[in-house]
One Martini backbone bead per residue (centre of mass of N, CA, C, O) as a GRO file, in nm:
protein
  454
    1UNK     BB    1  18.919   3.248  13.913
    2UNK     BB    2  19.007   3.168  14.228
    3UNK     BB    3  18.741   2.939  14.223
    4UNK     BB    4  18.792   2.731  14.000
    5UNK     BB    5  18.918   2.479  14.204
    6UNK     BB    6  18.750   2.399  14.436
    7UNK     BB    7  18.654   2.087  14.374
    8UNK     BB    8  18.928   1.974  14.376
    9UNK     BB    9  19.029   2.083  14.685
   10UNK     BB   10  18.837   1.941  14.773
   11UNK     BB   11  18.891   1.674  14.735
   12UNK     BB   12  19.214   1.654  14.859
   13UNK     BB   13  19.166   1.741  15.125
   14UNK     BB   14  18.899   1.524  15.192
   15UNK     BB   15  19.011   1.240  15.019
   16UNK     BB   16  19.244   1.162  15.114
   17UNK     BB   17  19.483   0.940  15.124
   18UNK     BB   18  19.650   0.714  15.381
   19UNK     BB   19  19.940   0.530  15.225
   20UNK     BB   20  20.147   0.344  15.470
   21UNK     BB   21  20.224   0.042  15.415
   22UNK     BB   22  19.955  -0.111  15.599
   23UNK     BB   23  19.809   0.176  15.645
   24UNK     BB   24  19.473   0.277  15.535
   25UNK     BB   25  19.296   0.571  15.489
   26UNK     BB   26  19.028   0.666  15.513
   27UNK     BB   27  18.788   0.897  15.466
   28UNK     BB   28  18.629   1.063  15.683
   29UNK     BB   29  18.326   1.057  15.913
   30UNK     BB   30  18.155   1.192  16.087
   31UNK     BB   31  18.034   1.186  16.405
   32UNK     BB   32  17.814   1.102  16.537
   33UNK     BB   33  17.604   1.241  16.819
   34UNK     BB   34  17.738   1.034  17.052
   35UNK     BB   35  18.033   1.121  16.943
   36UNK     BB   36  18.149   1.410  17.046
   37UNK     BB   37  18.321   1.660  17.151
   38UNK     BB   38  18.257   1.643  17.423
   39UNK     BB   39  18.334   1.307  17.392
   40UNK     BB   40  18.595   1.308  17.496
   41UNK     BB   41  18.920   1.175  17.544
   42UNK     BB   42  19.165   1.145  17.832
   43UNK     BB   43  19.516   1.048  17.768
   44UNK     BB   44  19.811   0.961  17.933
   45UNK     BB   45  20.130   0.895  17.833
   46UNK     BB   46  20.251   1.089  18.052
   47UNK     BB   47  20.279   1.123  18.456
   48UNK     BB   48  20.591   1.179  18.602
   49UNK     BB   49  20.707   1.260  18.947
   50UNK     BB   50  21.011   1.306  18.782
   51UNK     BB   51  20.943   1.434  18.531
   52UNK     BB   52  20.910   1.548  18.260
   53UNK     BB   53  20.763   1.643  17.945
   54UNK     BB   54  20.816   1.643  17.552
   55UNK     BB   55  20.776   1.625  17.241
   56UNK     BB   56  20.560   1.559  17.029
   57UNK     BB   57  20.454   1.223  16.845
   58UNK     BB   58  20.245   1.134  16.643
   59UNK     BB   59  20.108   0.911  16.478
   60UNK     BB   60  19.865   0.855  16.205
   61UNK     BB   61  19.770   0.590  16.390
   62UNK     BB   62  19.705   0.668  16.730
   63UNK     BB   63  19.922   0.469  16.882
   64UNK     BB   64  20.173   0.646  16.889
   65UNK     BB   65  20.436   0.858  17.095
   66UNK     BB   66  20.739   1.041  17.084
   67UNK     BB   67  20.937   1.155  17.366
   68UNK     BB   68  21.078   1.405  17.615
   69UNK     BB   69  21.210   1.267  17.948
   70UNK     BB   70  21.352   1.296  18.283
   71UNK     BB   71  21.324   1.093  18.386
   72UNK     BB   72  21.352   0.786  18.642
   73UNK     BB   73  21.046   0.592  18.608
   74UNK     BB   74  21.001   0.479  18.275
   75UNK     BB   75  21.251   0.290  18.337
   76UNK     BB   76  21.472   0.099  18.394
   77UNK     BB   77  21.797   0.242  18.490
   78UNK     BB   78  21.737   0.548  18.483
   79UNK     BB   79  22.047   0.744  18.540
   80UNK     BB   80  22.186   0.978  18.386
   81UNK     BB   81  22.027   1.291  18.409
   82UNK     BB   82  21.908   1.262  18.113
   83UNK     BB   83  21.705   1.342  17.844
   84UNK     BB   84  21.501   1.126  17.675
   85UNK     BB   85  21.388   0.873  17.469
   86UNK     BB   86  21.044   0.779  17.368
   87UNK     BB   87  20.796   0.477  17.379
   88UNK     BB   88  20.449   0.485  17.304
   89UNK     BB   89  20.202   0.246  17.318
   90UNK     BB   90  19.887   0.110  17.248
   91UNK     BB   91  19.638  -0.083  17.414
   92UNK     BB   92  19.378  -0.259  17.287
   93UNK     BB   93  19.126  -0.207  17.511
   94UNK     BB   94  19.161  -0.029  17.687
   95UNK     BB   95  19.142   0.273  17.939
   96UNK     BB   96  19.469   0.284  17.978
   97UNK     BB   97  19.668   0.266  17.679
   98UNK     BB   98  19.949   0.410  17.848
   99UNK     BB   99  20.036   0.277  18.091
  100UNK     BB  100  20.248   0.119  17.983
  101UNK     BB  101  20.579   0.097  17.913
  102UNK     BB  102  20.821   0.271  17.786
  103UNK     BB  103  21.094   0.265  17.520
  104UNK     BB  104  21.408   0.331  17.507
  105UNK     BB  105  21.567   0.518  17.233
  106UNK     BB  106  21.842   0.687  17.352
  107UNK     BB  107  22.065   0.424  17.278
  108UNK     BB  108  22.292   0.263  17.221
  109UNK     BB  109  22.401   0.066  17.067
  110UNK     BB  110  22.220  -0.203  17.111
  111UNK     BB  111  22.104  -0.341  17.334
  112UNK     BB  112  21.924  -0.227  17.643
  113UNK     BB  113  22.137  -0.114  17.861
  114UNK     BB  114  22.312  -0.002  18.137
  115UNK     BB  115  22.387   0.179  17.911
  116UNK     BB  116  22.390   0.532  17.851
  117UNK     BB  117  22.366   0.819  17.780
  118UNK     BB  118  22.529   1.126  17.784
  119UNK     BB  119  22.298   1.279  17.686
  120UNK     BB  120  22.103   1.504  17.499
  121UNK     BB  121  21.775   1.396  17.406
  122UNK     BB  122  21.576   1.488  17.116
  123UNK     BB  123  21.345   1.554  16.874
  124UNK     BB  124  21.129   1.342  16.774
  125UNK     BB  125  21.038   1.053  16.555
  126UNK     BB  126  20.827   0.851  16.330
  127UNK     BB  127  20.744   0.613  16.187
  128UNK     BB  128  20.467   0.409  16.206
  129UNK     BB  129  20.509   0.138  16.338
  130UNK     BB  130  20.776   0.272  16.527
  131UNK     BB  131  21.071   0.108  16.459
  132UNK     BB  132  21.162   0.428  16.347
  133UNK     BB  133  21.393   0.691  16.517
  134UNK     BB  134  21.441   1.043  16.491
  135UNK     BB  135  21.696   1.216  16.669
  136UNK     BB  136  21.824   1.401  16.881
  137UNK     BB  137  22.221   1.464  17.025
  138UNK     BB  138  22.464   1.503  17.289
  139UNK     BB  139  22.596   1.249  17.276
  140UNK     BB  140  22.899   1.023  17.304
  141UNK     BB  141  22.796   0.680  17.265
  142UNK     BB  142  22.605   0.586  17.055
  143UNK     BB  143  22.838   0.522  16.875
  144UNK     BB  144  23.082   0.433  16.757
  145UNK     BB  145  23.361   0.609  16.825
  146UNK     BB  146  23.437   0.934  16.824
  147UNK     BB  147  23.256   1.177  17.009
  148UNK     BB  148  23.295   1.525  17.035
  149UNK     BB  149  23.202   1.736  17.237
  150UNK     BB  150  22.956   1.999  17.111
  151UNK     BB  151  22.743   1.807  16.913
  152UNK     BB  152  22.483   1.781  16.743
  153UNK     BB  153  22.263   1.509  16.628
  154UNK     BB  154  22.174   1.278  16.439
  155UNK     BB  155  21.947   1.006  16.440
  156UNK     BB  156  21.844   0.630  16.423
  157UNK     BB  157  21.652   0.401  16.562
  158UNK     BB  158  21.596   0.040  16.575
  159UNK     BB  159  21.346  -0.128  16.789
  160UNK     BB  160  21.425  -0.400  16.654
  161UNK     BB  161  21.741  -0.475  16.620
  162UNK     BB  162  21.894  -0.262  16.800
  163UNK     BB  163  21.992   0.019  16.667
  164UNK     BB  164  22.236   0.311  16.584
  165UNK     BB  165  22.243   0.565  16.370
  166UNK     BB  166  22.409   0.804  16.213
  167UNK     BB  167  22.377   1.117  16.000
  168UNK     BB  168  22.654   1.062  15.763
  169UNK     BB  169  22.921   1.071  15.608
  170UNK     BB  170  23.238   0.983  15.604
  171UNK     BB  171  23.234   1.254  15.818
  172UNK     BB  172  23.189   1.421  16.075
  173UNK     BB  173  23.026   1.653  16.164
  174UNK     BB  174  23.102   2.010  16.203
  175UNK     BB  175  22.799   2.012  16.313
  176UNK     BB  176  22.463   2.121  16.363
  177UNK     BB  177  22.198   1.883  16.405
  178UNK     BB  178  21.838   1.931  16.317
  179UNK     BB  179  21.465   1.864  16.284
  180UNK     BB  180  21.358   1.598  16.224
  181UNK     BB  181  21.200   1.401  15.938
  182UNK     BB  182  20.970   1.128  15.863
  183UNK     BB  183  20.858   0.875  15.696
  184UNK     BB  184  20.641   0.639  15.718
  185UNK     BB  185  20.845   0.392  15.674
  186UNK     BB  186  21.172   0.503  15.751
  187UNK     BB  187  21.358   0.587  15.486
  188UNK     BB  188  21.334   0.890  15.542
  189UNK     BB  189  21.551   1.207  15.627
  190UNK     BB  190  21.490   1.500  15.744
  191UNK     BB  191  21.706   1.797  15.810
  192UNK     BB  192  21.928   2.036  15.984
  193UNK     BB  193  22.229   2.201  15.898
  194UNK     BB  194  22.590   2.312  15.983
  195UNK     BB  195  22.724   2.134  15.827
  196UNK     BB  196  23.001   2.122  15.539
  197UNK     BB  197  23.052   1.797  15.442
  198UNK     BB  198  22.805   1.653  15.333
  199UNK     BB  199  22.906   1.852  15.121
  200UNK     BB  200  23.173   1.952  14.844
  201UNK     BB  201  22.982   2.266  14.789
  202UNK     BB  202  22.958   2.392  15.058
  203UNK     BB  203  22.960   2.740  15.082
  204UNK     BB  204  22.761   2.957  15.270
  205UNK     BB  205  22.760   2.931  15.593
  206UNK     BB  206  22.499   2.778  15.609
  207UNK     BB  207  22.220   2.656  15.663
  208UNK     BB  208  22.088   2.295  15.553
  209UNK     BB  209  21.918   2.068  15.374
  210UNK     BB  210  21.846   1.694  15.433
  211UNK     BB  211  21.877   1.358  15.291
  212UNK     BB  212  21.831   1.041  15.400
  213UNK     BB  213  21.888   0.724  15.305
  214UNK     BB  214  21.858   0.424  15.446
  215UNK     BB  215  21.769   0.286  15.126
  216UNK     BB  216  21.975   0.276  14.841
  217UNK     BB  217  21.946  -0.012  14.730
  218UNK     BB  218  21.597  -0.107  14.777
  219UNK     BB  219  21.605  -0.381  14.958
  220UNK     BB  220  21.485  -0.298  15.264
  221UNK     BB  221  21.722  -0.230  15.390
  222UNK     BB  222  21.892  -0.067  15.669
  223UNK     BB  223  22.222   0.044  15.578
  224UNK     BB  224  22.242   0.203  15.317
  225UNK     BB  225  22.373   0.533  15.274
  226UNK     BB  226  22.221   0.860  15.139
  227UNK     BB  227  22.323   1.209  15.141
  228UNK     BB  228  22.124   1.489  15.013
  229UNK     BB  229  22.103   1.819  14.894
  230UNK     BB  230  21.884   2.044  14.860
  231UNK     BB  231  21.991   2.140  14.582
  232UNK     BB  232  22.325   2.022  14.501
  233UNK     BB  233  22.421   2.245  14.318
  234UNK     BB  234  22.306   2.457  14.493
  235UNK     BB  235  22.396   2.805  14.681
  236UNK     BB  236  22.225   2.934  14.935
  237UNK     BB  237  22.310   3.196  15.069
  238UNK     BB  238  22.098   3.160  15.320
  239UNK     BB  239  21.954   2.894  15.300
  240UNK     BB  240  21.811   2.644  15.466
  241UNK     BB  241  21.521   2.528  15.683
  242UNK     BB  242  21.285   2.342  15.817
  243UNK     BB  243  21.258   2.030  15.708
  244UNK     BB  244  20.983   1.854  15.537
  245UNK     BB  245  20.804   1.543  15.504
  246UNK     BB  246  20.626   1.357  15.355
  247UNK     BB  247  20.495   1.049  15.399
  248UNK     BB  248  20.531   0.934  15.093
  249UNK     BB  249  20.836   1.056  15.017
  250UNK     BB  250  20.809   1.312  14.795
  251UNK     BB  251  20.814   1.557  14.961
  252UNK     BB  252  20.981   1.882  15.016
  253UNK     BB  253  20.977   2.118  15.253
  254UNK     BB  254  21.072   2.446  15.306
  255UNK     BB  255  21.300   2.727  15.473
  256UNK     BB  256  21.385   3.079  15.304
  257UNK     BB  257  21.534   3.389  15.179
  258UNK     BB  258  21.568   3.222  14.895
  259UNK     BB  259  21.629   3.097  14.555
  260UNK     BB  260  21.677   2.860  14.363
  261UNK     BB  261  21.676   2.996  14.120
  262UNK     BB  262  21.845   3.256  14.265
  263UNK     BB  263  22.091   3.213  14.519
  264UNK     BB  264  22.126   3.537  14.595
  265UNK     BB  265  21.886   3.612  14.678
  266UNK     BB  266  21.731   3.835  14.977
  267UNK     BB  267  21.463   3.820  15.192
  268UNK     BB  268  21.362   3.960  15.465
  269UNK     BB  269  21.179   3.687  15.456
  270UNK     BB  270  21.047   3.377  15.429
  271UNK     BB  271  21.019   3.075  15.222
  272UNK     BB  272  20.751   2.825  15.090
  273UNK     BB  273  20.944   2.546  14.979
  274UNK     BB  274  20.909   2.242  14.706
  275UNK     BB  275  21.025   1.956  14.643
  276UNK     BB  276  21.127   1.643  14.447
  277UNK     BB  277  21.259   1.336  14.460
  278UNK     BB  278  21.209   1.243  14.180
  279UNK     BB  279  21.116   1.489  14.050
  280UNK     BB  280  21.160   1.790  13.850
  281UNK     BB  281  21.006   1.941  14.108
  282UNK     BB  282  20.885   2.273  14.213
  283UNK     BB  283  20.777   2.528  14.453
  284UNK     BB  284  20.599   2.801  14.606
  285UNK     BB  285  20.365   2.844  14.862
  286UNK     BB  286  20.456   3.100  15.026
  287UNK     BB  287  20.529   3.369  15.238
  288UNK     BB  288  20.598   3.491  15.529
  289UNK     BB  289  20.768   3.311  15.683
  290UNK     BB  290  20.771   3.237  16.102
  291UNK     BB  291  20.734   2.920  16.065
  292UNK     BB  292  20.734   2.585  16.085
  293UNK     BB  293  20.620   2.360  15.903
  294UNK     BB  294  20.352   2.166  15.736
  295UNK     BB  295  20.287   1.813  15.614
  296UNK     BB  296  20.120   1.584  15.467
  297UNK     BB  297  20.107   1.270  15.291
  298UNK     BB  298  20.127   1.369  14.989
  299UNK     BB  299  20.262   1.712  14.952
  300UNK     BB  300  20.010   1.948  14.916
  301UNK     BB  301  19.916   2.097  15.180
  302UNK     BB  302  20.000   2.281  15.471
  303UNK     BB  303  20.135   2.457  15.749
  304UNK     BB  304  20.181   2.815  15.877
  305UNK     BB  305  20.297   3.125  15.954
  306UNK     BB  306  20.192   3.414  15.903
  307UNK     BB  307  20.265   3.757  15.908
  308UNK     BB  308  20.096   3.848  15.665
  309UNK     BB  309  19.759   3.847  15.608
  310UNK     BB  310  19.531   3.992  15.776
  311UNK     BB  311  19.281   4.196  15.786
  312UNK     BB  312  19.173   4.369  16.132
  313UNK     BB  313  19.020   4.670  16.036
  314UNK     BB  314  19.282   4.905  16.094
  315UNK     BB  315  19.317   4.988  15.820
  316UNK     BB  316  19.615   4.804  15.711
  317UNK     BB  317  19.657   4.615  15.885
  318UNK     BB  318  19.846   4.304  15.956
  319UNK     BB  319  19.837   3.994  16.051
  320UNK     BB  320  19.903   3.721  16.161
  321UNK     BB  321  19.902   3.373  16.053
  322UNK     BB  322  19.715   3.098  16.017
  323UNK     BB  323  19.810   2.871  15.742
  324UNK     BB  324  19.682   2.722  15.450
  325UNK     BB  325  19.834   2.493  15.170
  326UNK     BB  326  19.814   2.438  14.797
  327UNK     BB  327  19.918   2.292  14.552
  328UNK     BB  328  19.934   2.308  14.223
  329UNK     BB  329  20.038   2.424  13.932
  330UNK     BB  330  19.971   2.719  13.883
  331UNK     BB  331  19.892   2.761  14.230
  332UNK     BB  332  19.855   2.858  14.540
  333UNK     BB  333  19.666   2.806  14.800
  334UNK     BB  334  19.471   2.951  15.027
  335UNK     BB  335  19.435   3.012  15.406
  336UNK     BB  336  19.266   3.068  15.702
  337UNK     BB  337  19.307   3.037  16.023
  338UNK     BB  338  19.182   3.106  16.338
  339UNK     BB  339  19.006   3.426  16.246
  340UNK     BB  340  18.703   3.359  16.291
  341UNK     BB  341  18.611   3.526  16.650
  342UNK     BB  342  18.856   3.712  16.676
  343UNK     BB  343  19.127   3.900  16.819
  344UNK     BB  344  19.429   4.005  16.666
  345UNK     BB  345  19.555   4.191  16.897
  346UNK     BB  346  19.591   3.936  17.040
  347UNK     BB  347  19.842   3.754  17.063
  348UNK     BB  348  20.016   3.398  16.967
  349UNK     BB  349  20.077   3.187  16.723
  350UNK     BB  350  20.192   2.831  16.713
  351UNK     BB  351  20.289   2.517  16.589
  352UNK     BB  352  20.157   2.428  16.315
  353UNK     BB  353  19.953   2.154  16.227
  354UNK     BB  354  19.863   1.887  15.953
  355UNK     BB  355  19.711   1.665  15.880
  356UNK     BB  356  19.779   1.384  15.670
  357UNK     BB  357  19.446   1.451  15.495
  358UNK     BB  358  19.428   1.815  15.495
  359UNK     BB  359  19.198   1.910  15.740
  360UNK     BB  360  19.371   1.967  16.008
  361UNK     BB  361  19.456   2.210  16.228
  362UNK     BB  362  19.688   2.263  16.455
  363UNK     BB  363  19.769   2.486  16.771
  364UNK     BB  364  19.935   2.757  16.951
  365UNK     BB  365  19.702   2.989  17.163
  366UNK     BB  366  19.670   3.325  17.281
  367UNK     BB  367  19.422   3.382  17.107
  368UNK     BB  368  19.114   3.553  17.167
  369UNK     BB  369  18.771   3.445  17.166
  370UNK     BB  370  18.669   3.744  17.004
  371UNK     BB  371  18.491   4.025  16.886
  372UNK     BB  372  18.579   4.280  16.712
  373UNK     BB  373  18.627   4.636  16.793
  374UNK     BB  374  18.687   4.970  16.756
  375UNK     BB  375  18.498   5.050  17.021
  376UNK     BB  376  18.708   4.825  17.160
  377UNK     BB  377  18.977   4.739  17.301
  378UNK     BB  378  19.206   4.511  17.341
  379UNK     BB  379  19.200   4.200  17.451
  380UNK     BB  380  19.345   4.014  17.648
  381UNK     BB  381  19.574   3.742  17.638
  382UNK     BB  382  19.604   3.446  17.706
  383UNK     BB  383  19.733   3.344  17.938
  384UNK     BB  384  19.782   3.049  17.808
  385UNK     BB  385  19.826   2.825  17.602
  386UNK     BB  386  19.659   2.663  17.350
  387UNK     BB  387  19.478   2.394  17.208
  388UNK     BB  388  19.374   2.428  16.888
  389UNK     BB  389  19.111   2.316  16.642
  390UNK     BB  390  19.066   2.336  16.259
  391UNK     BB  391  18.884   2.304  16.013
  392UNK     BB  392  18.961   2.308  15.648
  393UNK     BB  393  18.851   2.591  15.448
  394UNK     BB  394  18.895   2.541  15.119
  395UNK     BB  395  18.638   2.704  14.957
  396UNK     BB  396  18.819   2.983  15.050
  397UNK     BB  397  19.041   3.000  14.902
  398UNK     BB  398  19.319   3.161  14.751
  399UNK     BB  399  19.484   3.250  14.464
  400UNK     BB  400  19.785   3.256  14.535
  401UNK     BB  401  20.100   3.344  14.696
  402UNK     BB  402  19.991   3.690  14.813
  403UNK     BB  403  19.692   3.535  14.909
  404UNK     BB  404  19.456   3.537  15.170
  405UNK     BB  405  19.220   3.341  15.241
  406UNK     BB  406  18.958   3.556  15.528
  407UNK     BB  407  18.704   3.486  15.388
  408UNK     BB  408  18.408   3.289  15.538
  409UNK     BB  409  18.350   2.983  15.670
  410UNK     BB  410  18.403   2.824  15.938
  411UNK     BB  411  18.548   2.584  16.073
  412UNK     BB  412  18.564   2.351  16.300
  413UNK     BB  413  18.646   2.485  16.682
  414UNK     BB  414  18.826   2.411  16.913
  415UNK     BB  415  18.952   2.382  17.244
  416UNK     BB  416  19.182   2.202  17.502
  417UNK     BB  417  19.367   2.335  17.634
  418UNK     BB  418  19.674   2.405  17.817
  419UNK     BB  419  19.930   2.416  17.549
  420UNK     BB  420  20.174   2.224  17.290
  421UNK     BB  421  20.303   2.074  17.094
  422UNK     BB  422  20.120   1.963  16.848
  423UNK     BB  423  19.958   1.627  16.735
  424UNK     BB  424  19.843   1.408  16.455
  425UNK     BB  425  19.657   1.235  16.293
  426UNK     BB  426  19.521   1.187  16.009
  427UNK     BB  427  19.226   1.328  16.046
  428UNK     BB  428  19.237   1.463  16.359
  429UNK     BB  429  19.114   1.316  16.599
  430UNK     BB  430  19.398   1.274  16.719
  431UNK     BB  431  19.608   1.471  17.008
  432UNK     BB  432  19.902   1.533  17.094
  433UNK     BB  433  20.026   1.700  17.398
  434UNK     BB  434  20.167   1.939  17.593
  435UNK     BB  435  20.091   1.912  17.961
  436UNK     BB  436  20.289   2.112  18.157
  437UNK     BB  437  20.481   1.758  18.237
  438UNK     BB  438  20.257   1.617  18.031
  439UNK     BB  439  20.128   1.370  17.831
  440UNK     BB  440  19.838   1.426  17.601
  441UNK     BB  441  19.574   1.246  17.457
  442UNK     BB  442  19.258   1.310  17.203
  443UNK     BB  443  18.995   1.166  17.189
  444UNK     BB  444  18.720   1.369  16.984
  445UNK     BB  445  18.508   1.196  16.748
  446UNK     BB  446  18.470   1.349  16.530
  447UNK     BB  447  18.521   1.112  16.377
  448UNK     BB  448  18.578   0.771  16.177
  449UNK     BB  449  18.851   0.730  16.235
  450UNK     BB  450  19.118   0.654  16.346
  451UNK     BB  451  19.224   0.539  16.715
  452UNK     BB  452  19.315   0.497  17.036
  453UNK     BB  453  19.018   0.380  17.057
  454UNK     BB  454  18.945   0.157  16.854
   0.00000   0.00000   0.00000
C-alpha cells in the first residue's frame, strides 16, 4: 500500500502550477541538450567593494532578489552603518541583469530621503511583483511614534506608495518579533513572536505563530491589519516558531515540540505541522524536525532536516537527512533527498528550500559526494559548504509521517559552488544565494522555466 498513490504524487509534484497574482508558470519542460547544467550562467546581484552582503531571497518569477547587506555604495546617501534591506529587478534582455542600483527598502516610513533606519534590519521577503517587502528591524525611527530600542520587529514597506508600517495589534509589540514569510500577492505576512499582547490569550510564556491579513476588509488595498495566532484558542505549551506560508496564501506549516491537538503534549524534537486558513483542517507533515521548513506554492510540498531518517549502513544508526515531504488527506508521503552517493559519516546539511511547483530542494552542505564503505574510515567533511539542489524523486516517497523512503533512484543533483541561504525559483531552474560576501543568481537552463535570463 505505501506505493498506492505514487501516481497521484507525480502528478502534484511535477504538475503543480504557480498561479500567483498576474504570474502564471506552466510545468517546467527539460531543457535542450544545447542548454544543459554545464551551460548554467552566473550573474552578480550585488558584489559591493564596501561591505558584503547575505540572507537573499529570489522572487518565484527569478526577476527580483531582496537581501541584507551593510554595504554603503549601494544607493546614494547609504551612510547609517547600519545592515539595510535592498531590493535588486533584473533589466531583460541584459548580459548583466542586476547591474542596475538596487532599492533601499528599509527606510522609515514616507518617500526615500535624507533619515535613514537607525538600526540593523534584515531577513527580508517579498510579494512576486516585489511592491510588499517584509523584513525584521531594531531601528526605531522606521514608523511614527516612540519605539524604545531593544526589541526586533517585523515590518512590511510598500515599494510603490513609499509606506512603512509595523506589525502590532493595537499596543507595540513587548517582544521580539522575527522570520517573516509573505504570500505572494503580499497580503498575508507569518512571523514568529515572542511578544505576549498580540493576543488577549497568550499565556504561555514562548514562541508562537502569527499571521497578519494585512488587507482585512478584502477591498484590494492594504492598511486594515487583522493579526490572528495560528490556533489562537489553544495555549500550546512548548509554543509555535519558523512559520511559512504557500505562495497562495493557504496554508500555513510551522513547528513545535507540542501538539496542538493536545496543547500539553511536549515531545523531545519539533514536529512539522499545517493548518488551513480557510477550512477548518490541519495534519502532521513530518517527525523529529531539526530545520526550519519550507513550502511550495500549493502548500502540498514541504522540505526540512529530519534528525533520524536514513539508516547510513552501520547497525541502527541513523543519519539526518533532507527530507521533502507531501500530505494527502491520508498520510503525508516522505522521502530522502541528496543521500545517494554520498557518505553521511561526515558533513552537515541545512538550510532545505523547495521551488514553488514542489520539484527541487536546494540546501547547503558540507556532506562529501562519495559512496560509503564499512571497510572504509568516513572521508572529511567538505571545508566549505555548497550549495546543492537535486529534484525530487516523489516515485520513491514512502507514506507515514514516521517513515522516509531512502532507496530509489536519485534526482538529478548539481553542486553549485561554495556557498549558503539558497532560494529557488519556481521550477528550480535559478536560485539565488549568498557566495562569500556578494550575492549570486544561477541560472542552470535545467528546463525551460521562467528564468531571470528569460
Amino acid at each position: 500500500m505505501k506505493h498506492a498513490h505514487r501516481p497521484l504524487l507525480a502528478t502534484l509534484a511535477i504538475a503543480s502550477l504557480v498561479v500567483t497574482g498576474a504570474v502564471v508558470v506552466a510545468p517546467a519542460t527539460p531543457a535542450p541538450a544545447s542548454a544543459a547544467v554545464g551551460d548554467a550562467e552566473t550573474f552578480a546581484v550585488t558584489d559591493s567593494v564596501q561591505g558584503g552582503a547575505s540572507s537573499p531571497f529570489l522572487t518565484a518569477d527569478a526577476q527580483r532578489v531582496v537581501f541584507t547587506s551593510g554595504a554603503s555604495d549601494l544607493v546614494p546617501g547609504e551612510t547609517n552603518g547600519e545592515p539595510d534591506v535592498f531590493l535588486a529587478t533584473a533589466v531583460q534582455g541584459s548580459d548583466d541583469p542586476f547591474s542596475a542600483a538596487p532599492v533601499l527598502v528599509s527606510a522609515p516610513d514616507g518617500p526615500v530621503g535624507a533619515v535613514r533606519a537607525d538600526g540593523r534590519s534584515d531577513d527580508a521577503v517579498s510579494s512576486m511583483n516585489g511592491r510588499y517587502v517584509a523584513f525584521t528591524s531594531d531601528a526605531t525611527n522606521l514608523v511614527d511614534g516612540v519605539t524604545p530600542r531593544g526589541l526586533t520587529h517585523v515590518y512590511v514597506r510598500d515599494t510603490v506608495a513609499n509606506t512603512t508600517v509595523r506589525l502590532q495589534a493595537s499596543e507595540l509589540p513587548d517582544g521580539d518579533s522575527r522570520d517573516p514569510d509573505m504570500s505572494d500577492d503580499g497580503r498575508y505576512v507569518v512571523f514568529t513572536s515572542a511578544a505576549d499582547n498580540f493576543d488577549t490569550i497568550d499565556a504561555n510564556g514562548a514562541e508562537d505563530v502569527y499571521v497578519a491579513d494585512l488587507d482585512a476588509n478584502g477591498d484590494g488595498v492594504h492598511g486594515d491589519m487583522e493579526i490572528d495566532k495560528v490556533y489562537p484558542d489553544r495555549n500550546i505549551v512548548s509554543g509555535t516558531r519558523d512559520g511559512v506560508i504557500s505562495g497562495n496564501g493557504y496554508i500555513v506549516a510551522f513547528r513545535t515540540r507540542g501538539d496542538p491537538a493536545d496543547p500539553l503534549v511536549q515531545t523531545a524534537l519539533d514536529s512539522l505541522f499545517w493548518t488551513n486558513l480557510t477550512y477548518d483542517r490541519q495534519g502532521v507533515v513530518g517527525l523529529d524536525v531539526i530545520s526550519p521548513p519550507s513550502i511550495d506554492v500549493t502548500g502540498k510540498a514541504f522540505a526540512y532536516v529530519r534528525s533520524r531518517a536514513c539508516n547510513i549502513g552501520f547497525g541502527d544508526t541513523e543519519s539526518p537527512a533532507v527530507v521533502a515531504a507531501m500530505y494527502s488527506v491520508q498520510s503525508p508521503f516522505t522521502v530522502s533527498v541528496g543521500t545517494f552517493g554520498t557518505d553521511r559519516r561526515a558533513g552537515v546539511d541545512s538550510a532545505p528550500v523547495i521551488s514553488p511547483d514542489g520539484s527541487t530542494v536546494a540546501w547547503s552542505t558540507t556532506v562529501p559526494i562519495a559512496e560509503w564503505s564499512s571497510e572504509t574510515p568516513p572521508p572529511p567533511p567538505l571545508e566549505r559548504p555548497v550549495i546543492r539542489t537535486e529534484k525530487i524523486s516523489w516515485i520513491d516517497a514512502e507514506t507515514g509521517g514516521t517513515v522516509v523512503g531512502c532507496n530509489g533512484t536519485p534526482g538529478e543533483r548539481t553542486d553549485h559552488g561554495p556557498g549558503s541561504s539558497p532560494s529557488l525559483s519556481a521550477t528550480g531552474r535559478t536560485l539565488a544565494f549568498q557566495s562569500g560576501t556578494r550575492i549570486d543568481a544561477i541560472d542552470t537552463h535545467a528546463n525551460d522555466g521562467i528564468s531571470v535570463s528569460s
